[in-house]
C-alpha positions as semicolon CSV with decimal commas, in nm:
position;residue;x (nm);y (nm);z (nm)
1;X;0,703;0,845;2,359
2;X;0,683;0,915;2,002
3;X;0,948;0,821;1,734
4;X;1,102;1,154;1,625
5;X;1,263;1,005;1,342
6;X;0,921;0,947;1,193
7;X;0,776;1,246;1,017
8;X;0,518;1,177;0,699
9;X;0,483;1,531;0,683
10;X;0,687;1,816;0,532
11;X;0,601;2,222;0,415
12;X;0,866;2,323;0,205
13;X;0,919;2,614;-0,026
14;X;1,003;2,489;-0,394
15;X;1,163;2,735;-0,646
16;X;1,317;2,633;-0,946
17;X;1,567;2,850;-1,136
18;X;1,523;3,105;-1,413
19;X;1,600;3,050;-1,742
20;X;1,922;3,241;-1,888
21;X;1,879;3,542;-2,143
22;X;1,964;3,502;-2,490
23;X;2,202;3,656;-2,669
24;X;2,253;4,037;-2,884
25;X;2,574;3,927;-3,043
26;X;2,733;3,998;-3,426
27;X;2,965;3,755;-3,609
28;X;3,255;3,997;-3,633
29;X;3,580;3,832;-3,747
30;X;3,868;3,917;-3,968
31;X;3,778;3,943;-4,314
32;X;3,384;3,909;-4,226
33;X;3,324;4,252;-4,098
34;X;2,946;4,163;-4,142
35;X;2,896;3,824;-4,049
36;X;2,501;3,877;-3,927
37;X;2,417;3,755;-3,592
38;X;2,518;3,506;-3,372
39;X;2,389;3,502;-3,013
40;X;2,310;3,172;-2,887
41;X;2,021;3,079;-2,646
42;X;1,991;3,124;-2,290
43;X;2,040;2,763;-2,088
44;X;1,719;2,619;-1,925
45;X;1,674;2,728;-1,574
46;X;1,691;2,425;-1,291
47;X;1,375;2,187;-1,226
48;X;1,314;2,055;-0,872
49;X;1,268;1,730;-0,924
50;X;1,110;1,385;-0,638
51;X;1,258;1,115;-0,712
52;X;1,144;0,748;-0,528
53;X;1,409;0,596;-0,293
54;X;1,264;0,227;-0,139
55;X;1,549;0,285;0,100
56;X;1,378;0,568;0,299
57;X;1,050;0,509;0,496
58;X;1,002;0,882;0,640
59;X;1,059;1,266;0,548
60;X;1,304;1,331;0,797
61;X;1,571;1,464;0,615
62;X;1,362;1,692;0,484
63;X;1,180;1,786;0,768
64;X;1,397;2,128;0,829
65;X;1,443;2,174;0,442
66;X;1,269;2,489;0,454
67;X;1,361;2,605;0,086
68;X;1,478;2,413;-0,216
69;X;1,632;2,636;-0,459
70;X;1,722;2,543;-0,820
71;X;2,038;2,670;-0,998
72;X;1,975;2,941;-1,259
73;X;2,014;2,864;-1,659
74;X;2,347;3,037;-1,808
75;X;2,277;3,312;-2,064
76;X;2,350;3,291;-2,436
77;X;2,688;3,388;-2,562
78;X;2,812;3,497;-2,927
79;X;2,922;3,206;-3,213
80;X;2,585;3,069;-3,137
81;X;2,669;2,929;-2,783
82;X;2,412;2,829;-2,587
83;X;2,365;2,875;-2,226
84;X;2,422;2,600;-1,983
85;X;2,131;2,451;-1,797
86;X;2,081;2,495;-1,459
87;X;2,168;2,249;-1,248
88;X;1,836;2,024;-1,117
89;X;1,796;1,951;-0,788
90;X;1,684;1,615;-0,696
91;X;1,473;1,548;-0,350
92;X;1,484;1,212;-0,278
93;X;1,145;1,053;-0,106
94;X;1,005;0,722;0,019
95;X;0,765;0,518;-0,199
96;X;0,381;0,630;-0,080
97;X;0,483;0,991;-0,057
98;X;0,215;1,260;-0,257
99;X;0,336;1,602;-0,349
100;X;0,018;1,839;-0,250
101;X;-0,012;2,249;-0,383
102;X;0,008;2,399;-0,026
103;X;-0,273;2,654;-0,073
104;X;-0,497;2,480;-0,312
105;X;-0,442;2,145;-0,145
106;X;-0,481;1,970;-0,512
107;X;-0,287;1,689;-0,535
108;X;0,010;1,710;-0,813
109;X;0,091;1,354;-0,864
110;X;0,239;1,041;-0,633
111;X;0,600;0,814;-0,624
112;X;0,514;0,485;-0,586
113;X;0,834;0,309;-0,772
114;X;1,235;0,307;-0,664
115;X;1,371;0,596;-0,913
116;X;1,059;0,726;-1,050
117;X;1,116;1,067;-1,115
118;X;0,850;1,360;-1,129
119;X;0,921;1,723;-1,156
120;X;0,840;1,946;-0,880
121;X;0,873;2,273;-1,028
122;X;0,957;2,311;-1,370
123;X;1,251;2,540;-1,457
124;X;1,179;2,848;-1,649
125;X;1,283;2,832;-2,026
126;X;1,579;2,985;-2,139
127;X;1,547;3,305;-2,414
128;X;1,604;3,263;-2,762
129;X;1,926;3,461;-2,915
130;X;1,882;3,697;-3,211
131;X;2,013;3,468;-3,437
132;X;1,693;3,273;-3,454
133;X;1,483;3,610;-3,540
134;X;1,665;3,650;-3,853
135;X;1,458;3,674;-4,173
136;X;1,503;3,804;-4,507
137;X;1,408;4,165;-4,421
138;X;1,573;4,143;-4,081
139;X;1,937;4,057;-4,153
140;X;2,064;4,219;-3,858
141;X;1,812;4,121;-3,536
142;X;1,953;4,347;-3,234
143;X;1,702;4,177;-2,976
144;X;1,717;3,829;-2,799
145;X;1,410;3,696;-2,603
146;X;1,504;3,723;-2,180
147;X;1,471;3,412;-1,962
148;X;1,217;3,284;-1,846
149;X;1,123;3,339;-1,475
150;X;1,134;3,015;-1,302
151;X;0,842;2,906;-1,052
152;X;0,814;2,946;-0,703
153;X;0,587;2,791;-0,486
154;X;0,458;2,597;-0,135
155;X;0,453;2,246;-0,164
156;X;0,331;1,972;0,155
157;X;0,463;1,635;0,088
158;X;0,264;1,363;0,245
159;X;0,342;0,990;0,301
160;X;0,171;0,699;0,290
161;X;0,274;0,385;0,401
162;X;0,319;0,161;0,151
163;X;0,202;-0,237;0,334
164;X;0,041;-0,518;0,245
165;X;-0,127;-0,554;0,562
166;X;-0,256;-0,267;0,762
167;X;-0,370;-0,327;1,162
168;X;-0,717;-0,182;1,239
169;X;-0,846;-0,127;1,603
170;X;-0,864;0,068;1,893
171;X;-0,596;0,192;2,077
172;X;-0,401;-0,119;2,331
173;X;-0,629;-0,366;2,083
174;X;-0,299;-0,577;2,051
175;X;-0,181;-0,396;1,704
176;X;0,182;-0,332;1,831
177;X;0,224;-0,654;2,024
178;X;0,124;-0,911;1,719
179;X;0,357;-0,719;1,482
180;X;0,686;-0,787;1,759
181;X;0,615;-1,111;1,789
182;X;0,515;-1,190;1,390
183;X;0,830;-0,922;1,252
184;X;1,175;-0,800;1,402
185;X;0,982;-0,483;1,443
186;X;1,020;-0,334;1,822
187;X;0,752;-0,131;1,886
188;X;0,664;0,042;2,221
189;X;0,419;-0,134;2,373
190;X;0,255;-0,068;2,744
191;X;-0,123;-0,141;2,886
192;X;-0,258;0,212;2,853
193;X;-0,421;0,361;2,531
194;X;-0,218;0,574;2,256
195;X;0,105;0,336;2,302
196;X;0,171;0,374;1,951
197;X;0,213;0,730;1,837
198;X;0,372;0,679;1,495
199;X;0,326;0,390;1,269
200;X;0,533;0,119;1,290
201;X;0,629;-0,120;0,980
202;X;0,785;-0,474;0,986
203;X;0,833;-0,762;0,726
204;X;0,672;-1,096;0,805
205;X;0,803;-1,421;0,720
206;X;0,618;-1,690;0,564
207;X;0,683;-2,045;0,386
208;X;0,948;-2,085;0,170
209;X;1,160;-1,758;0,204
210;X;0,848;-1,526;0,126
211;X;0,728;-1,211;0,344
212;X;0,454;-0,979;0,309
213;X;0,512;-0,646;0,459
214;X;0,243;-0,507;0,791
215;X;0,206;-0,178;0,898
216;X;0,092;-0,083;1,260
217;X;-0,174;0,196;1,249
218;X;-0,210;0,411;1,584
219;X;-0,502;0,303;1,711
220;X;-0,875;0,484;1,587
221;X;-1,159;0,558;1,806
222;X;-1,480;0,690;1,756
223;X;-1,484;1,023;1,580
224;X;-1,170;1,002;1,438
225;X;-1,230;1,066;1,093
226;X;-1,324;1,423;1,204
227;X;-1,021;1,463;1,414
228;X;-1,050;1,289;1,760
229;X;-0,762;1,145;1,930
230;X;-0,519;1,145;1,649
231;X;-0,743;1,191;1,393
232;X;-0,692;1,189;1,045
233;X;-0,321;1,223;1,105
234;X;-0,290;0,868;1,067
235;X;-0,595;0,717;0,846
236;X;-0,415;0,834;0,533
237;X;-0,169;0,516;0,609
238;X;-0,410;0,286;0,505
239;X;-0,531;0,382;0,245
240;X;-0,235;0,203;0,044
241;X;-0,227;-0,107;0,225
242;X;-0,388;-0,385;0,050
243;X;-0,556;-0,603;0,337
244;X;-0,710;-0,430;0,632
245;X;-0,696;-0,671;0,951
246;X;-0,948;-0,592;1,217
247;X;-0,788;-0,619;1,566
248;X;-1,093;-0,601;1,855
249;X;-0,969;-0,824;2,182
250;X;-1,157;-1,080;2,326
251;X;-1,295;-0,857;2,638
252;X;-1,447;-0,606;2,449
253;X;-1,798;-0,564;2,590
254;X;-1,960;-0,597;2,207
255;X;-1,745;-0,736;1,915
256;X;-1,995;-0,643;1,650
257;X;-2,046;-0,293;1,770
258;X;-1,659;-0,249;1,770
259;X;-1,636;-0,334;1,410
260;X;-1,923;-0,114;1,299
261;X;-1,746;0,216;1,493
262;X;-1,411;0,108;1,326
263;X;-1,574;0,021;0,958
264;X;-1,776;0,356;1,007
265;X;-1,476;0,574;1,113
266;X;-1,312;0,489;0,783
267;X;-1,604;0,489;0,573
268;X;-1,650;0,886;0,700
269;X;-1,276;0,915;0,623
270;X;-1,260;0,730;0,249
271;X;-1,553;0,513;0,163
272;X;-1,300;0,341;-0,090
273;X;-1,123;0,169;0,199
274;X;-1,427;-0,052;0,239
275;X;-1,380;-0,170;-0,078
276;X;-1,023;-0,330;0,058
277;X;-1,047;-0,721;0,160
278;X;-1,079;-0,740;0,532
279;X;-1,012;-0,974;0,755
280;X;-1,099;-1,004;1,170
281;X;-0,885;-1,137;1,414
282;X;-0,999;-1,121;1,813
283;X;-0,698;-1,072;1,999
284;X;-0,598;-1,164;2,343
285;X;-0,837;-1,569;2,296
286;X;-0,562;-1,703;2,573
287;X;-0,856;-1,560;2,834
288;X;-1,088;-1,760;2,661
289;X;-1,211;-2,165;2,674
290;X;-1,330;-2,319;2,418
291;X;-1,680;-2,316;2,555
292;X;-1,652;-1,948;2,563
293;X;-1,535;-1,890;2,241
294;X;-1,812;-2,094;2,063
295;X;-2,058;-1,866;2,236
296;X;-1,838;-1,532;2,096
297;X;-1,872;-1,697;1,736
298;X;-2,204;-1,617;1,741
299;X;-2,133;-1,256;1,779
300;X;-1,891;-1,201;1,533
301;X;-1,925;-1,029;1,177
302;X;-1,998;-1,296;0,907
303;X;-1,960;-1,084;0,623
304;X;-1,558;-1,140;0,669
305;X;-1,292;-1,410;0,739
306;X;-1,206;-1,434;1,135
307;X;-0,992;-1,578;1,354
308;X;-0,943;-1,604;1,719
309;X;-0,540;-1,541;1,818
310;X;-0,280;-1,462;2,077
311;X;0,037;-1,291;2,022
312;X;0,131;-1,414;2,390
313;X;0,044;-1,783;2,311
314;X;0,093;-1,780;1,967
315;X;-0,217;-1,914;1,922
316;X;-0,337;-1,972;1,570
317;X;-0,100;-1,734;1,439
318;X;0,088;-1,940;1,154
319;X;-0,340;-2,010;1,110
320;X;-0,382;-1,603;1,024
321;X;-0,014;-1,585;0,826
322;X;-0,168;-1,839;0,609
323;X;-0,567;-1,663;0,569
324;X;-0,325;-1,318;0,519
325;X;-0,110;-1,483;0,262
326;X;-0,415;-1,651;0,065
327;X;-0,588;-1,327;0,088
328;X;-0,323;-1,133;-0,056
329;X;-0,270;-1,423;-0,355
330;X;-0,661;-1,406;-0,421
């Protein structure tokens, strides 16, 4: 079953608030019966605002935040007061997540860092009072500028896991299975294809109190980067994960032509994710002897780093910690 608490994908309706109108007002005061004018600008209206929190890792609480509406600026007021601002509101989001224009589907900008900040939609200005239109053959302004109308529009926000390590393969390649036994993660695992429905992230220990952080793709087939099985729901995941580890098990019926459908599927999708550092691991080598797995060298990809493993044995696995780490170092 899938993880409901795991959405990377939210439509929400973004409008920030208007700016306040400035002020018509006269200095009138005892003994100044013609003071000029004095109305005070109109407060900026509310921004909407992301901000990056590294303590969230999905869009859930956002997920039935249908509209986000930012407070109104105050208007102007007489003794050259301004209006207060509106009040921003702030939508806090995990690190990876892009802020897309719903109908144009151009990409406004992405948080990467814990408290980055990057506004939304930008409050409208607040008007200028009449005090500031005063000139030498105006003495006595009696108009203010209005508010400014603040913006309203669709916004998707879109996640992307932020790893160091992202699993590559097909689906029940052995992806969940070497993550709960290398992490504390718990994913679901079972011997039938599509296991994983949502991706799955856990922090790895290595020597001397450091980690590096993997991330457990649902699993690609062929035809995926136009929208097969899961499609391109999930690809967008790796493209911020720094290493891409090939997972193909030892019983596949061709190891090479494995790799070329999975390299291919994400070339279609982004050609830049061939340009990550890549590394092959054939899963499920408890099956094999050593006799046997001398003749499968010979039909593995040499332009990459391999390594035969099994999560159930832990065979060679402190071996691919080590080629991960040194990868991730170089």
């Amino acid at each position: 079953m899938a993880n409901p608490n795991f959405i990377d994908y939210v439509k929400l309706c973004s409008r920030s608030g208007r700016g306040g109108a400035g002020s018509i007002h006269m200095r009138r005061e005892k003994h100044v019966p013609k003071g000029g004018p004095d109305g005070g600008n109109g407060g900026r209206g509310g921004h909407v605002i992301l901000r990056g929190n590294s303590q969230l890792w999905t869009l859930l609480h956002l997920k039935y935040k249908k509209h986000v509406l930012a407070e109104d600026g105050s208007n102007g007021e007489g003794g050259n007061r301004s209006g207060a601002e509106g009040e921003d509101v702030y939508l806090e989001v995990p690190l990876g997540t892009t802020a897309k224009d719903a109908e144009t589907g151009e990409i406004r900008f992405e948080i990467t860092e814990d408290g980055e900040e990057k506004i939304l939609t930008k409050g409208g200005r607040g008007g200028l009072g009449n005090a500031n239109f005063k000139t030498p053959t105006n003495q006595t302004p009696r108009y203010a500028q209005p508010g400014e109308e603040g913006g309203e529009e669709w916004i998707i926000l879109e996640l992307k896991l932020l790893a160091d390590v992202g699993l590559v393969g097909f689906p029940n390649a052995g992806k969940s299975t070497l993550l709960s036994v290398l992490s504390a993660a718990k994913p679901e695992i079972a011997d039938y294809a599509f296991t994983t429905l949502t991706p799955n992230l856990g922090v790895i220990p290595y020597r001397d109190h450091r980690s590096f952080v993997m991330a457990d793709i649902p699993g690609i087939i062929e035809g995926a980067a136009e929208g097969k099985g899961l499609g391109t729901r999930f690809l967008r995941h790796i493209e911020r994960n720094s290493i891409l580890l090939f997972m193909i098990p030892a019983d596949s019926k061709d190891i090479q032509e494995e790799y070329n459908i999975l390299r291919n599927e994400l070339k279609k999708y982004n050609p830049e994710l061939l340009d990550k550092n890549r590394i092959l691991a054939i899963t499920k080598s408890d099956l094999l002897d050593d006799e046997l797995m001398a003749e499968m060298k010979k039909e593995i990809p040499q332009e990459l780093p391999s390594l035969f493993i099994s999560s159930m044995t832990n065979y060679q696995l402190e071996e691919l910690k080590d080629l991960i780490w040194k990868t991730l170092q170089d």
